[in-house]
Structures are given as C-alpha cells and as structure tokens.
DOVOTOR-976766 format. One record per residue (C-alpha): residue in three letters; x, y, z; chain. Coordinates in Angstrom, 2 decimals, m for minus. Layout:
N
['ALA',[X,Y,Z],'A']
...
END
This chain:
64
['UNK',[1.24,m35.18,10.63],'A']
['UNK',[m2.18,m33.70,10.65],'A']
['UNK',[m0.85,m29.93,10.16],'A']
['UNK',[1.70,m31.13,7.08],'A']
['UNK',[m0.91,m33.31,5.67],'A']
['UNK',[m3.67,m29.72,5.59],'A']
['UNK',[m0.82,m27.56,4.71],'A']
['UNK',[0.17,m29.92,1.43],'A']
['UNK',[m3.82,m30.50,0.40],'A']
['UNK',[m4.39,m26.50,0.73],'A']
['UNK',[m0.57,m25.78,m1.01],'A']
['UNK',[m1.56,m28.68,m4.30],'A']
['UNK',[m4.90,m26.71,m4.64],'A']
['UNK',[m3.54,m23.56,m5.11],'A']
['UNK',[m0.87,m24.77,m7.33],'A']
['UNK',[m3.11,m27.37,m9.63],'A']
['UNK',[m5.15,m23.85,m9.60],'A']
['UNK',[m8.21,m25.70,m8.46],'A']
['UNK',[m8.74,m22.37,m5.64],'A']
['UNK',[m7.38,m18.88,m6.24],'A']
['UNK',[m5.19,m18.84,m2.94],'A']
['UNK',[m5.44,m19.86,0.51],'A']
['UNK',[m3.96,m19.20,4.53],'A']
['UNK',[m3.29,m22.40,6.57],'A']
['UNK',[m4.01,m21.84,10.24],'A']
['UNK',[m2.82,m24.83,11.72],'A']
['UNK',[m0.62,m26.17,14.76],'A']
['UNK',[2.40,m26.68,15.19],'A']
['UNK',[3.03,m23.89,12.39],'A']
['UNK',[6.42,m25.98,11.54],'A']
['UNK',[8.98,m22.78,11.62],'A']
['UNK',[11.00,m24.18,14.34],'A']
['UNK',[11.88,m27.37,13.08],'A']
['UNK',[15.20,m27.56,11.21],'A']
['UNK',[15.17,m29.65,7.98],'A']
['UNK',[16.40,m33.07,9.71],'A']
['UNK',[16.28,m31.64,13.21],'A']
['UNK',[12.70,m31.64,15.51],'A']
['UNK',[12.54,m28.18,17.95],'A']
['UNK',[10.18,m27.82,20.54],'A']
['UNK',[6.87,m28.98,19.69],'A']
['UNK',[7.48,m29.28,15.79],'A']
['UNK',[8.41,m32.32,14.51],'A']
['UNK',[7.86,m31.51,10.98],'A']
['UNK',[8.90,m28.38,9.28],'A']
['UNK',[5.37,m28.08,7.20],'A']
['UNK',[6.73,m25.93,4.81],'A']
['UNK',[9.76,m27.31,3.71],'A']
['UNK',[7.62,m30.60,3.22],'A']
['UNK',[5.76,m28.65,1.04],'A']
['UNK',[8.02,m26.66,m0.96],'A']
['UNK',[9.93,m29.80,m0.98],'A']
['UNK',[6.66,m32.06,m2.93],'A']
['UNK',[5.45,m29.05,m5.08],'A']
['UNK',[8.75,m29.00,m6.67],'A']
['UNK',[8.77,m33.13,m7.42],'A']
['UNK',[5.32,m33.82,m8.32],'A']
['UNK',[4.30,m31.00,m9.64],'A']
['UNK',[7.66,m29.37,m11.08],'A']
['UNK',[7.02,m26.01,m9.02],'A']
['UNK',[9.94,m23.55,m9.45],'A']
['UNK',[9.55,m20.62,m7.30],'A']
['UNK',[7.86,m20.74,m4.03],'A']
['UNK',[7.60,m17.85,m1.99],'A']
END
C-alpha cells in the first residue's frame, strides 16, 4: 500500500503540474501483478492504480 500510495502522490504532482517530472523508486515495483490477480510479492499493480485514478479524477487521457 505504501509503494501505490508514493507512486499516486508523485504521478498527481506531475499531472496537476505542481513538479516538472519525477522517477518512483519504490518496492514491490507492481509489474507482476495482473489487474485482479496478486503474483509473487506484488499485491498491487502500482501502475495500473495509477493510470487507473489519473484518468477519473483528473480526466487524464494518455498515459505513457
């Protein structure tokens, strides 16, 4: 919950535009888990949370 919760607070201040850009070096990196599936040590897949809230609260098209 920790990783998701840095990875969203770093992804909302790049979006809002409040920082230029930003790396998130956290652990578990949340590549291995599936989308409603926990792998190995991820439980979360960080970046699909992400991806997931920029596009509803903050209407976020693309993502790369």
């Amino acid at each position: 919950r920790m990783a998701v919760g840095c990875l969203l607070e770093l992804a909302f201040k790049v979006a809002s535009g409040e920082i230029k850009n930003g790396f998130a070096v956290i652990r578990p990196p949340g590549h291995h888990a599936e989308e409603s599936t926990a792998m190995g040590f991820c439980f979360f897949n960080s970046v699909a949370i992400s991806a997931k809230l920029l596009q509803q609260k903050l209407s976020v098209g693309r993502i790369l």
